[in-house]
C-alpha positions as CSV (number, residue, x, y, z in Angstrom):
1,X,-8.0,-3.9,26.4
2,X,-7.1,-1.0,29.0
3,X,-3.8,-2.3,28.6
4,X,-3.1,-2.3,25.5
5,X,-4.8,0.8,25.0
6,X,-2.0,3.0,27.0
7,X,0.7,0.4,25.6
8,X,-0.2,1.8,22.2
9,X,-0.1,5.1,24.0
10,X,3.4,4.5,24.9
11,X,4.7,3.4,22.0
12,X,2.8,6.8,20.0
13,X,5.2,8.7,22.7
14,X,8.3,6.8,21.6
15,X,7.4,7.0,17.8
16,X,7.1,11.5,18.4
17,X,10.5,11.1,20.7
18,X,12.5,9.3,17.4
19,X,10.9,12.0,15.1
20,X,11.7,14.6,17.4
21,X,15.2,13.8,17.8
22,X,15.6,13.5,13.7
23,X,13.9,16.2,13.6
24,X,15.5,18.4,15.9
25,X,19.0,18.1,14.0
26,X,17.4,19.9,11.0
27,X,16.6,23.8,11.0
28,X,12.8,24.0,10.6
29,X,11.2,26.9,8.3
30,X,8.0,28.5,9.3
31,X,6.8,29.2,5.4
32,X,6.4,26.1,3.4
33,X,7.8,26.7,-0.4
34,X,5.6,26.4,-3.4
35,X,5.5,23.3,-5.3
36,X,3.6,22.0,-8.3
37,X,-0.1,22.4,-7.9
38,X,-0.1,24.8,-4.7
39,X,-1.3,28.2,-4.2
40,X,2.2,29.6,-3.3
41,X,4.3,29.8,0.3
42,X,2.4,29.4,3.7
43,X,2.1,31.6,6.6
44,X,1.2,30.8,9.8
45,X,-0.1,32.5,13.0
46,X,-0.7,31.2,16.7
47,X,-4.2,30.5,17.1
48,X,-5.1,30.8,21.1
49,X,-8.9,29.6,21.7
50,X,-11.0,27.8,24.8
51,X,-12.8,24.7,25.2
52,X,-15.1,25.9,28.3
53,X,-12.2,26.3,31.5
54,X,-9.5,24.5,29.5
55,X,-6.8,26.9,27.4
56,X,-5.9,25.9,24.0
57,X,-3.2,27.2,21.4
58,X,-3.3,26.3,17.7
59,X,-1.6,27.1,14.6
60,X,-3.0,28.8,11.7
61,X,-2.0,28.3,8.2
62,X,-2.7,29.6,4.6
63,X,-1.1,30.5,1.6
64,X,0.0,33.6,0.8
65,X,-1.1,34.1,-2.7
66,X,-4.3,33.7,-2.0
67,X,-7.1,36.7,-1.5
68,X,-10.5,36.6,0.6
69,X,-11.4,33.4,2.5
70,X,-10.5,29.5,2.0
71,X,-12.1,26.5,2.7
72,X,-11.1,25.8,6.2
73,X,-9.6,22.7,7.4
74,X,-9.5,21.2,11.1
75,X,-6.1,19.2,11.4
76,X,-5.9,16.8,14.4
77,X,-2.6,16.1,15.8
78,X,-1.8,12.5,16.6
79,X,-1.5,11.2,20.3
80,X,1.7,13.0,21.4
81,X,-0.4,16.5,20.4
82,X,0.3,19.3,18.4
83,X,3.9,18.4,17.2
84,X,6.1,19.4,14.2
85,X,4.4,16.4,12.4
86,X,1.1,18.1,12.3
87,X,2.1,21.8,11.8
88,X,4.4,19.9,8.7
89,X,0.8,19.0,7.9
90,X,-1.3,22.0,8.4
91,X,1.1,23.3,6.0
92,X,1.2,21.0,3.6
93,X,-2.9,21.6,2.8
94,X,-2.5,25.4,3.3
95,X,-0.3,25.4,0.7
96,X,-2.6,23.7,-1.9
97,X,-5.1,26.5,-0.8
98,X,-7.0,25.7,2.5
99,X,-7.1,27.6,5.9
100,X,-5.6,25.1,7.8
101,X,-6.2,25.1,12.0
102,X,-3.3,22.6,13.2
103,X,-5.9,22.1,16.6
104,X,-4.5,21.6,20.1
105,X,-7.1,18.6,21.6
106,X,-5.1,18.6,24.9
107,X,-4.9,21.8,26.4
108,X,-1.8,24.2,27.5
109,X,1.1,22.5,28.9
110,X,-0.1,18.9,28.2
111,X,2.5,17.8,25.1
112,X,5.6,16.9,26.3
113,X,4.5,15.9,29.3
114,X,4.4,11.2,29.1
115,X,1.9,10.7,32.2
116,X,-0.3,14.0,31.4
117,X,-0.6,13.3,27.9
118,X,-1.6,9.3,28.3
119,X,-3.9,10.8,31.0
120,X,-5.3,13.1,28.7
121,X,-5.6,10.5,25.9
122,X,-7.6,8.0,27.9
123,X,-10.1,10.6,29.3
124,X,-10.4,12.0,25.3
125,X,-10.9,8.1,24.4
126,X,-13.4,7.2,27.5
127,X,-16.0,10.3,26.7
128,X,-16.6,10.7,23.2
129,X,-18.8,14.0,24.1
130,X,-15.5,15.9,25.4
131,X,-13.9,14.6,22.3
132,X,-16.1,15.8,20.4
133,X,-17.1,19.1,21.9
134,X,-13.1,19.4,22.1
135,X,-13.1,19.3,18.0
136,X,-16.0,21.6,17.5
137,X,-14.4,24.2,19.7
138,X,-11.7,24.6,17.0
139,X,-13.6,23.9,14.6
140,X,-15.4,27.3,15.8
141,X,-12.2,28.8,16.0
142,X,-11.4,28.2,13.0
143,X,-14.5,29.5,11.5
144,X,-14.2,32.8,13.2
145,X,-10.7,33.6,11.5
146,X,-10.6,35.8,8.3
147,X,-8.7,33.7,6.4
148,X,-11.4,31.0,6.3
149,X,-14.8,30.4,4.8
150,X,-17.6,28.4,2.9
151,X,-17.0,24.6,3.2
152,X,-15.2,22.8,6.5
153,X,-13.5,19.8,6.7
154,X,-11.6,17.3,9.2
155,X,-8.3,15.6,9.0
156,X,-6.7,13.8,12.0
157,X,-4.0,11.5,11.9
158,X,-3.2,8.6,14.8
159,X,-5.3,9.9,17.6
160,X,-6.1,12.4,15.9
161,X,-8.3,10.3,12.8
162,X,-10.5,8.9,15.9
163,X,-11.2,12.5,16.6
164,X,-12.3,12.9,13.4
165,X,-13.7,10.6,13.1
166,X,-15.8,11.4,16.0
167,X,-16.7,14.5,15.0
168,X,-18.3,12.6,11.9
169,X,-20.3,9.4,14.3
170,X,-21.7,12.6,16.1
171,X,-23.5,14.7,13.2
172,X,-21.0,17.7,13.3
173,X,-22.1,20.0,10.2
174,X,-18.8,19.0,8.1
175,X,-18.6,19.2,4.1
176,X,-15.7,16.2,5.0
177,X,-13.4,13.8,6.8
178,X,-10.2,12.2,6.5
179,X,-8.3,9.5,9.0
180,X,-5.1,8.8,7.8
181,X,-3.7,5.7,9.7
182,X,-6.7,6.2,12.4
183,X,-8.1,4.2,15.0
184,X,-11.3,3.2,13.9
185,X,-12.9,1.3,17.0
186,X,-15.4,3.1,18.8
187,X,-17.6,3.1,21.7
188,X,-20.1,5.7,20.0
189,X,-21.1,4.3,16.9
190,X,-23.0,6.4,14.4
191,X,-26.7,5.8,14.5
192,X,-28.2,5.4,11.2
193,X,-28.5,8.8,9.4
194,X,-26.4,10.8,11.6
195,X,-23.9,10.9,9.5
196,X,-23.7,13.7,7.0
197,X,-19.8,14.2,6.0
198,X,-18.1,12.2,3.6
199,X,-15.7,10.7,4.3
200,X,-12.4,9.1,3.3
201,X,-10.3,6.4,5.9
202,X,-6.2,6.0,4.3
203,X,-5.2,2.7,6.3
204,X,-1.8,0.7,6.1
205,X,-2.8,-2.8,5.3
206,X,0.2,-4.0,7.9
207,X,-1.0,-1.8,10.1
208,X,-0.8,-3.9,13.6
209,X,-2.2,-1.5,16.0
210,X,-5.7,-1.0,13.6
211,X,-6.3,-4.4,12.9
212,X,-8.7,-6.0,10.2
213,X,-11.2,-6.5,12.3
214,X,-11.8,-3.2,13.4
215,X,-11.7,-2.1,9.1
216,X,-14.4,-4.7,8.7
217,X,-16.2,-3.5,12.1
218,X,-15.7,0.3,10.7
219,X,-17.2,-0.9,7.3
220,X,-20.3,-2.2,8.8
221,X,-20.8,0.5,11.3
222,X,-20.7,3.0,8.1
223,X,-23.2,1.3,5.8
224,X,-25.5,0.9,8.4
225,X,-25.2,4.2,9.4
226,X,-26.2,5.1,5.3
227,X,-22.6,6.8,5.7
228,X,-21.0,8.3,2.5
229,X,-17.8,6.5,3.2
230,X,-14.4,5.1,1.2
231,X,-11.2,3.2,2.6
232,X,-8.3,2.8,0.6
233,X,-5.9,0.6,2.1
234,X,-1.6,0.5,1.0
235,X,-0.2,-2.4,0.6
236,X,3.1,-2.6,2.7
237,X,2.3,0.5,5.5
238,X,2.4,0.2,8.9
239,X,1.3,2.5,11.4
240,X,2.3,6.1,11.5
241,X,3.5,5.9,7.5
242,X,3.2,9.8,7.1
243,X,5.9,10.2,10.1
244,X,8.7,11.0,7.3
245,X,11.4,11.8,10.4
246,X,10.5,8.6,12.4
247,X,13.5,7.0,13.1
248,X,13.8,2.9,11.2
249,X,12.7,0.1,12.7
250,X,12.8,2.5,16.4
251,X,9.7,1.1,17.1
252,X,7.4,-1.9,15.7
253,X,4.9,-1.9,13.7
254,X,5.5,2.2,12.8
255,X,7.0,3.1,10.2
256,X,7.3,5.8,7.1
257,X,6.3,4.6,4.0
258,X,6.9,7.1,1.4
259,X,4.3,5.5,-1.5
260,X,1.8,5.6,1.0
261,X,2.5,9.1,2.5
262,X,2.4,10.4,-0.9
263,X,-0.9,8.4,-2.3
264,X,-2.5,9.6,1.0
265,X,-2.0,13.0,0.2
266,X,-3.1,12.5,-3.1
267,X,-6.3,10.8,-2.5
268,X,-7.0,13.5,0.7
269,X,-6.4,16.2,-1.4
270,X,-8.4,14.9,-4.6
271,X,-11.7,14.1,-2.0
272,X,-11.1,17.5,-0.7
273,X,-10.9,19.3,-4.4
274,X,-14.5,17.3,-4.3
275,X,-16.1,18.5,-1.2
276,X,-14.6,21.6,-0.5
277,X,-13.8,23.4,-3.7
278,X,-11.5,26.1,-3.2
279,X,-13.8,28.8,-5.0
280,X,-16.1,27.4,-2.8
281,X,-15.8,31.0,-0.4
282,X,-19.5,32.0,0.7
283,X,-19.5,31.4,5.1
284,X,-20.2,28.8,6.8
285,X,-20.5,27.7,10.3
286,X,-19.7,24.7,11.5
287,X,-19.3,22.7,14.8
288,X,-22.7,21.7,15.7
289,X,-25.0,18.9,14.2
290,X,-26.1,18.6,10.3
């Protein structure tokens, strides 16, 4: 299990080197353009903010066209950390009028870095308190920035959904959560009542690396937790299928799958219109337990 556990680990790090190089060939804006249905072009800001001793920089993002305070969105990066995938992200849900916080879960000088940042995922993975005290500090971050208020949510991709994830097994005071192409195994299940989020899972059915027994572990973990929960599974995705600059067939079993990535958003951004209305704007505080 160990092992397959960092070979996965690997194999996220070669999935963020094929994007990156893709990627890195095309200038990258800062401000997002408007499209149908959003609140106008994005800003961002660096967010700098601490979990205890350890140093961590975020990115804020928000639209523009909007006045007073937004629902606020945590957005957790996948296993490589906070990449160009997740600030793409952060400001793709800003723009359709959310405070978006693309978190940092490793600390300064981790991404980039193979050995720190498999390091870093293990420990995350092997204590489910410092993962989730690692999410609530941004989450409190977050909450203490201007351009957010009201209703808090959690989206994670990868690595990032089991953070999420987390965040929901543990009772954090969330209106919701989203894993897109998650892991859903867990060695902290959610005890029944704990938890209070609802909360969408958006899983490729070819998915090799979350594999059906783990959805039908996930499924019964939920409902006996009394868990408000849905999946929606997409016929044809593998892993990763929001990684619109990952390289074809570079690595297996990871792929982008543009039916999915779009349905994904769809369905994350429709449960979100749900439980965290944008007019939705009087404070909140979250981070801590229901």
């Amino acid at each position: 299990m160990v092992f397959l556990d960092i070979l996965f680990c690997d194999i996220v790090l070669k999935v963020v080197d094929n994007v990156s190089r893709v990627a890195s060939k095309k200038e990258r804006a800062r401000s997002a353009p408007p499209a149908d249905g959003t609140h106008g072009p994005v800003s961002t800001r660096i967010l700098a903010y601490q979990d205890r001793e350890t140093s961590l920089t975020g990115v804020l993002c928000w639209s523009d066209a909007q006045r007073g305070r937004r629902p606020g969105i945590l957005l957790i990066h996948g296993g490589a950390g906070l990449d160009e995938h997740a600030r793409d992200q952060a400001r793709r849900y800003a723009a359709i009028g959310y405070a978006v916080l693309a978190c940092d879960m490793f600390g300064d000088g981790v991404a980039g870095d193979r050995e720190r940042v498999i390091r870093c995922l293990t420990t995350l993975r092997d204590d489910p308190a410092l993962l989730v005290r690692r999410g609530r500090a941004g989450l409190t971050a977050l909450s203490r920035c201007p351009e957010a208020g009201g209703r808090f949510a959690a989206i994670g991709f990868c690595f990032g959904g089991m953070a999420a994830l987390a965040l929901a097994r543990a009772g954090t005071r969330l209106a919701g959560v989203v894993s897109i192409h998650g892991s859903l195994a867990t060695a902290s299940p959610a005890r029944p009542g704990t938890v209070t989020a609802r909360l969408v899972v958006c899983h490729g059915a070819m998915d090799p690396y979350v594999p059906m027994a783990d959805v039908a572990a996930f499924a019964e973990e939920m409902d006996g937790a009394g868990a408000d929960w849905q999946l929606i599974m997409y016929g044809g995705a593998q892993h990763g299928f929001t990684h619109k600059h990952a390289a074809p067939a570079a690595t297996p079993g990871v792929a982008y799958h543009a039916l999915s990535d779009e349905r994904s958003f769809a369905a994350a951004s429709a449960f979100l219109a749900e439980a965290c209305p944008i007019a939705a704007g009087q404070p909140g505080q979250p981070g801590q337990e229901a």
